[in-house]
N, C-alpha and C positions, 0 to 999 in steps of 0.2 A: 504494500500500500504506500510505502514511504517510497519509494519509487513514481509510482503517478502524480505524489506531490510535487517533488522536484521538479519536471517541464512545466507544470501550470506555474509554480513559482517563478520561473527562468520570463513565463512568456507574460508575468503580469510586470515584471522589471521594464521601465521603457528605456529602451535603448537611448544610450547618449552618447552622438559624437566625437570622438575625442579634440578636445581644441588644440589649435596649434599653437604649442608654447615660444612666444616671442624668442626672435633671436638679437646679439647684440654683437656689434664688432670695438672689443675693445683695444685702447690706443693710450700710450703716454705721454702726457708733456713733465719736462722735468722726471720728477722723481715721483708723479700721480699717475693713475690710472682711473680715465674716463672710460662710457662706452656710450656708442649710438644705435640707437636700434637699427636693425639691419635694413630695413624696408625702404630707407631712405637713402642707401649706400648706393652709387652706380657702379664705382670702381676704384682699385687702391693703385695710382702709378707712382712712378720715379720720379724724383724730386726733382725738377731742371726745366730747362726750355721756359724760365720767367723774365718777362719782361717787365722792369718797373716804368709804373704811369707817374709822372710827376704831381707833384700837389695834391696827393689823396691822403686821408690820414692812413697814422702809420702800423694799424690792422693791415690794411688792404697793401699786401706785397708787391701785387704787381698782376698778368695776367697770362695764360697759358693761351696755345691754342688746338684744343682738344680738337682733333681730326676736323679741324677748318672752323670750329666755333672758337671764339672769344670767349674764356671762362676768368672771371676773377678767381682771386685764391689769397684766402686767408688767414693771418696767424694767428692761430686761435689762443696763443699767447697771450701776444697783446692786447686780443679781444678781450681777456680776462684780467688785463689790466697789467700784466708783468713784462719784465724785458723780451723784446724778441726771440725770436727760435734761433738757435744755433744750429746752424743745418750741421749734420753729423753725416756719417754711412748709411743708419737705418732711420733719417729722415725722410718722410715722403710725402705726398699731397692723397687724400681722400677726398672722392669726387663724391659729392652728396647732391639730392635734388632736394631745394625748396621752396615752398609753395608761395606765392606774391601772386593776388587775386584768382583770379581764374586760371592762372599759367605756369606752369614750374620750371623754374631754370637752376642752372648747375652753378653749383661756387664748388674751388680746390680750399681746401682745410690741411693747413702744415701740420703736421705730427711729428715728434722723437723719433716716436716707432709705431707698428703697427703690431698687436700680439696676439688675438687668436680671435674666433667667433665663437660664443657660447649660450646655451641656450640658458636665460632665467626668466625664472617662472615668477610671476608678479607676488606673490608670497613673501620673495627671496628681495623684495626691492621695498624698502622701510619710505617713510617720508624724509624730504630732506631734512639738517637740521635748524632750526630758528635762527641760533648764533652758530660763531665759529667758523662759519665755512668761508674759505677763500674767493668765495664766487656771488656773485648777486643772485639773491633768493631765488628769481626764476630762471636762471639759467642749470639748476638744478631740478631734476625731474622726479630723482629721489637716490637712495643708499643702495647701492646692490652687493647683497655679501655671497661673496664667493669664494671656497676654500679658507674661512676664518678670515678674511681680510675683507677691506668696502672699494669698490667700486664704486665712483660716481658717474651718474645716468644722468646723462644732457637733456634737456628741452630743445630740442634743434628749435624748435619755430621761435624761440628766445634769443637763443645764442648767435645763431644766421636771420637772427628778423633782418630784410632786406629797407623795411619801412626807418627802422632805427639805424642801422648802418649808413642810408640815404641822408638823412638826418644829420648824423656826425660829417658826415663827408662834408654836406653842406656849409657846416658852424666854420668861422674863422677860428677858433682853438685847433680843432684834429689836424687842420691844415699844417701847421709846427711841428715839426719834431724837436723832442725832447730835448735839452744843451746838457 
């Protein structure tokens, strides 16, 4: 009889999808480790082939050109307020798309390095924290702890807002670099 139970039990379970658990491509600047969710990622290339634009603030590196488009490319250094990137061996440009109105366009994002793609499950991703953090409160997405250690998870639509970037480029301050 305990047999008959078991398939009617199995068929009153409603089957659930399994969701797909976010992935993240993690990257360091300095001695931190960021990640960006992968969704956003088009491609990780070789740091080089930059041209600098005169008079933009000093985020904005300079500009590639990805198989005949004009990509800006940014140090997401600076963008966090610190000294520029030291381009290294295993610096390189992550090409990311972001969204400005109806249309998505590509920015290059300077990185140290680039270190693996990993999947974390939103569980595994705390809120950011109130104080303390290096970075303006929304440019954080939130804590991701992996292997006993945190991860910081970006807001890309913060970090590359194209509106605020537009903005700063605009202001006579960004225009200076720093003496």
């Amino acid at each position: 009889m305990s047999q008959a139970l078991t398939p009617h039990r199995r068929a009153s379970v409603p089957m659930v999808e399994p969701v797909e658990q976010p992935q993240y491509l993690t990257f360091r600047l300095g001695t931190e480790t960021y990640a960006l969710e992968i969704l956003h990622i088009k491609e990780i290339i070789e740091y080089g082939g930059l041209t600098e634009v005169p008079l933009m603030p000093r985020f904005l590196r300079g500009v590639i050109n990805l198989r005949g488009a004009v990509v800006p490319v940014i140090d997401l250094a600076v963008r966090f307020g610190r000294p520029a990137t030291t381009i290294g061996k295993r610096s390189c440009i992550v090409i990311v798309e972001v969204q400005y109105g109806d249309d998505w366009h590509d920015l290059g994002v300077i990185v140290d390095a680039v270190d693996e793609v990993l999947d974390l499950p939103p569980e595994a991703i705390e809120p950011a924290p109130a104080f303390g953090a290096q970075l303006r409160a929304e440019f954080i997405r939130g804590m991701g702890k992996i292997s006993g250690r945190f991860v910081i998870v970006l807001a890309l639509e913060h970090v590359l807002s194209i509106d605020e970037m537009a903005e700063l480029a605009g202001s006579s301050e960004s225009l200076h670099p720093e003496s």
